[in-house]
ZADO-1210 file (C-alpha; in nm, 4 decimals, padded with zeros to 6 digits):
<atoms>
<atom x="11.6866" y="13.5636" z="-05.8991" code="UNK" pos="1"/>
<atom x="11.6178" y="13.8940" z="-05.9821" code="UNK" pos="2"/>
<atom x="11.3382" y="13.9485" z="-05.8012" code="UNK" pos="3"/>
<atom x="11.5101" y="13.7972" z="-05.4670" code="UNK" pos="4"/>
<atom x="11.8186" y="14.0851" z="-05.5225" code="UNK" pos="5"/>
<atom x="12.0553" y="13.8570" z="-05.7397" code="UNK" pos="6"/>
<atom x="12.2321" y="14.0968" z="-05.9926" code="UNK" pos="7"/>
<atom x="12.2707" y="13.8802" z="-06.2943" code="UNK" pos="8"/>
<atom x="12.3577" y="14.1719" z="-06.5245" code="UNK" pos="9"/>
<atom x="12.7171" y="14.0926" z="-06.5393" code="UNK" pos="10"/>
<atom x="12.6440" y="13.6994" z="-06.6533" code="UNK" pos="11"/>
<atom x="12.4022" y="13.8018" z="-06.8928" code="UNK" pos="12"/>
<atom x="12.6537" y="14.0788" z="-07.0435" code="UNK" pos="13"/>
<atom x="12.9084" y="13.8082" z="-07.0613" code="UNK" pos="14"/>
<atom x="12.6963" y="13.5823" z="-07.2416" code="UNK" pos="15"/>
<atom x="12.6028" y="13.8577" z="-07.5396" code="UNK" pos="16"/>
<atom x="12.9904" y="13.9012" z="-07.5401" code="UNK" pos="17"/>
<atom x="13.0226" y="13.5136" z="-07.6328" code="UNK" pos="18"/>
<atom x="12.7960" y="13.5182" z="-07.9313" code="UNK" pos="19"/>
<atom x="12.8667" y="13.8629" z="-08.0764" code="UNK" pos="20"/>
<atom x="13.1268" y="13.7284" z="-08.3325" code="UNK" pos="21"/>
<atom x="12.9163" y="13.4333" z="-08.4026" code="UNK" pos="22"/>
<atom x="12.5810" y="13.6259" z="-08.4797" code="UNK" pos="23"/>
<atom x="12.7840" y="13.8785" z="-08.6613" code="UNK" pos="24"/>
<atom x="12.8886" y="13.6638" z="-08.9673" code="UNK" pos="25"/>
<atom x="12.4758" y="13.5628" z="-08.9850" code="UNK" pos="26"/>
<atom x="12.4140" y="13.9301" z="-09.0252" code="UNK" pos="27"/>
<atom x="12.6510" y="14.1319" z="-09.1313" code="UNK" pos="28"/>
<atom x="12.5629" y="14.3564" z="-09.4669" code="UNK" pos="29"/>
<atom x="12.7749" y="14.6306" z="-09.5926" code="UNK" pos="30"/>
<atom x="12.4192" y="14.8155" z="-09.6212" code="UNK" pos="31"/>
<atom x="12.2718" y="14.9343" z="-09.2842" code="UNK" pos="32"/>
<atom x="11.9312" y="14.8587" z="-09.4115" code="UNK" pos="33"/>
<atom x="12.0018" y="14.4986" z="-09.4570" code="UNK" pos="34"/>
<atom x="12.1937" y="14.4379" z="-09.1601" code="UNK" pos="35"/>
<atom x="11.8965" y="14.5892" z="-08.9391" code="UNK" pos="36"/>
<atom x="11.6534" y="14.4176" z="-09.1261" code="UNK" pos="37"/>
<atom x="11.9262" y="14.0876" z="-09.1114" code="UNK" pos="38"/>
<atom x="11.9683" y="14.1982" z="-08.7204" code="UNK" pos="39"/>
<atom x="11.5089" y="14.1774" z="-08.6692" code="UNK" pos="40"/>
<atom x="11.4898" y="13.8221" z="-08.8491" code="UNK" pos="41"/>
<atom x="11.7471" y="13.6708" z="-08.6859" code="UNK" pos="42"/>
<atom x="11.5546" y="13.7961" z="-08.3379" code="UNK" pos="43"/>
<atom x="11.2557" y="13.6519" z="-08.4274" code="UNK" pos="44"/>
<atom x="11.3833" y="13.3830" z="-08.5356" code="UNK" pos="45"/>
<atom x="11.6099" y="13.3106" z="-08.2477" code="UNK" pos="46"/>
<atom x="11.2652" y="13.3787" z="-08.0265" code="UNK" pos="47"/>
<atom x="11.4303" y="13.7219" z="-07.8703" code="UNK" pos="48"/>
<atom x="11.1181" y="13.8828" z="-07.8880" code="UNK" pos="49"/>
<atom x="10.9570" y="14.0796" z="-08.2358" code="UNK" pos="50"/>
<atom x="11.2024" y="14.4116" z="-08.2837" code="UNK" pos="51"/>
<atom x="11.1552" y="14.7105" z="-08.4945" code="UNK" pos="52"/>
<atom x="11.3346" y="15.0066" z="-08.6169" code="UNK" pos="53"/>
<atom x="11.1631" y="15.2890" z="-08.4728" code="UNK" pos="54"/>
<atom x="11.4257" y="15.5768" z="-08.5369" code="UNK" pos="55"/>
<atom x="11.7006" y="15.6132" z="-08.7656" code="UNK" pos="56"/>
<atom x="11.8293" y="15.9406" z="-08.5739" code="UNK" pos="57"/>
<atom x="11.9713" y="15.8262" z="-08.3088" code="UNK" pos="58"/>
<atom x="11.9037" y="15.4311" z="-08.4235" code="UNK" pos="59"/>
<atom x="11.6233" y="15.3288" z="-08.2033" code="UNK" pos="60"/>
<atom x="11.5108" y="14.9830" z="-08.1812" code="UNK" pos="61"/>
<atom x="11.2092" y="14.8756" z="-08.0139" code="UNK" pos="62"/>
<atom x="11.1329" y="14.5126" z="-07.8880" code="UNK" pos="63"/>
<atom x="10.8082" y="14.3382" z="-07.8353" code="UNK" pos="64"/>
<atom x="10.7809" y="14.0031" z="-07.6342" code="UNK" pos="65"/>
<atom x="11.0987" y="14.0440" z="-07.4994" code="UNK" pos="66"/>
<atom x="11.2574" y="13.6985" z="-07.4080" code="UNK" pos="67"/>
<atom x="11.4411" y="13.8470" z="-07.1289" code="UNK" pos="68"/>
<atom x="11.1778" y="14.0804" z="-06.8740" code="UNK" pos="69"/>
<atom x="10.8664" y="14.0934" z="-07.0759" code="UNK" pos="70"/>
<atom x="10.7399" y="13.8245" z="-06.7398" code="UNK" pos="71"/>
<atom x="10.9613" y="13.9950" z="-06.5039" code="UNK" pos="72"/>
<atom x="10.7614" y="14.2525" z="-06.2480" code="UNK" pos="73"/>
<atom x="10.7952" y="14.5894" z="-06.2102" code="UNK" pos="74"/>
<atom x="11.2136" y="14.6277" z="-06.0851" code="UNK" pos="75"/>
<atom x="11.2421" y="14.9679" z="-06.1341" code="UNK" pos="76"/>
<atom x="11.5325" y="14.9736" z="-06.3498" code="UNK" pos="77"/>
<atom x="11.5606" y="14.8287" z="-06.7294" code="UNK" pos="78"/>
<atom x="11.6494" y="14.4597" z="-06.6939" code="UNK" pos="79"/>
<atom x="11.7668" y="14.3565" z="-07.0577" code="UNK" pos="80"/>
<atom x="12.1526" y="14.3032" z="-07.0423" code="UNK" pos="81"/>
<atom x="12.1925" y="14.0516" z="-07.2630" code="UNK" pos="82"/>
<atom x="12.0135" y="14.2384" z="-07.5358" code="UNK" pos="83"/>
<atom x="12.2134" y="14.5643" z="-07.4530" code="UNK" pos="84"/>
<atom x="12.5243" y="14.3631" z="-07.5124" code="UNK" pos="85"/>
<atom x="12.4150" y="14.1880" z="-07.8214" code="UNK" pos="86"/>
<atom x="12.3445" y="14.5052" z="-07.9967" code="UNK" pos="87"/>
<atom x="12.5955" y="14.7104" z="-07.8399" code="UNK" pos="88"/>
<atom x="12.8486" y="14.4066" z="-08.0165" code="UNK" pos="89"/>
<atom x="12.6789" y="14.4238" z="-08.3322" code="UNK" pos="90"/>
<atom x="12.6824" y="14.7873" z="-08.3636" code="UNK" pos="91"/>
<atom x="13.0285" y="14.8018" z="-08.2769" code="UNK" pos="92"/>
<atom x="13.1408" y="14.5214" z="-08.4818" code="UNK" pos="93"/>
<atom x="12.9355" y="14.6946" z="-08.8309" code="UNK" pos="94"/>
<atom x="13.0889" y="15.0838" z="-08.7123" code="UNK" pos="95"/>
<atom x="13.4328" y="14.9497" z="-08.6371" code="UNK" pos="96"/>
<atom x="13.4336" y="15.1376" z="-08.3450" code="UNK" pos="97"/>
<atom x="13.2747" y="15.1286" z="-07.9805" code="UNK" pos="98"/>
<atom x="12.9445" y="15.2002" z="-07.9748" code="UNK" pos="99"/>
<atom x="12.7121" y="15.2418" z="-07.6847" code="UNK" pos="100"/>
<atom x="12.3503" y="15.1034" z="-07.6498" code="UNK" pos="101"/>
<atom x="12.1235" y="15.2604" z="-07.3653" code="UNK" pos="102"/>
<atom x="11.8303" y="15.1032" z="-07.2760" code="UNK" pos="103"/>
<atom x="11.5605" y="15.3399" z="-07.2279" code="UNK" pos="104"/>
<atom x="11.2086" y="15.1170" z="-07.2050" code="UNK" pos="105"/>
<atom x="11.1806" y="14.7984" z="-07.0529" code="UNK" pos="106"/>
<atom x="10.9076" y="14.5684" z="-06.9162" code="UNK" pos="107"/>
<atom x="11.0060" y="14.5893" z="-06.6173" code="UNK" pos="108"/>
<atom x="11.0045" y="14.9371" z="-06.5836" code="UNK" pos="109"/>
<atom x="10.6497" y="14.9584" z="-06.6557" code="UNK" pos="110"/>
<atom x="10.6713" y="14.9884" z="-07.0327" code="UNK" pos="111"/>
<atom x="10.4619" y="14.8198" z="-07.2680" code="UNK" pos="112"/>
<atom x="10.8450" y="14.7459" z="-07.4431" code="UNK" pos="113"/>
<atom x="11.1892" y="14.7630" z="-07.4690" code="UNK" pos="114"/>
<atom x="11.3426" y="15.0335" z="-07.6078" code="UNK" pos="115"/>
<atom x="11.7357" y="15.0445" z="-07.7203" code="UNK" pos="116"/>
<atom x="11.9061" y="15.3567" z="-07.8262" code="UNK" pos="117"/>
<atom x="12.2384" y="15.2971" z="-08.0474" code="UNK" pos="118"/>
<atom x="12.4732" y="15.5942" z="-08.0131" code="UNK" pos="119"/>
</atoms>
């Protein structure tokens, strides 16, 4: 779909909104080290793709094998929605407050991953 035009950002964004409170209660941990390293299982696990921390300042997550564009072609814009929205829901949900989550690497940008920065 996306390579015919079809904009399927704002299904995918709905769908991280529907399991945000769901995969919250798996992961939560009052310590941030936990819940990231609660957050990276429960990817794998879940076959999202393999993550990993890659900055603590500004929290920088990286994904390998990402389930959503790592087969897509090149699109020229970052294609991982329903990632954005899962972590942006997470993040928000741990801070108590509205966080935003930019994608700034993605496979189908070119990049050899995807690349989330939590602000």
């Amino acid at each position: 779909m996306l390579i015919q035009g079809v904009d399927i950002d704002p299904i995918l964004h709905e769908a991280g909104l529907k399991v945000k409170k769901a995969l919250y209660e798996k992961v939560k941990d009052s310590d941030m080290g936990n819940f990231l390293e609660n957050i990276t299982t429960s990817w794998e696990t879940h076959s999202l793709g393999s993550m990993e921390v890659k900055n603590l300042q500004p929290l920088t997550i990286g994904v390998q094998d990402c389930f959503e564009c790592s087969g897509l072609p090149y699109l020229s814009r970052p294609a991982c929605a329903f990632d954005s929205e899962i972590l942006e829901s997470l993040f928000s949900l741990y801070n108590q407050e509205e966080v935003k989550v930019m994608e700034t690497e993605c496979y189908a940008l070119g990049d050899k991953q995807c690349r989330f920065v939590i602000e």
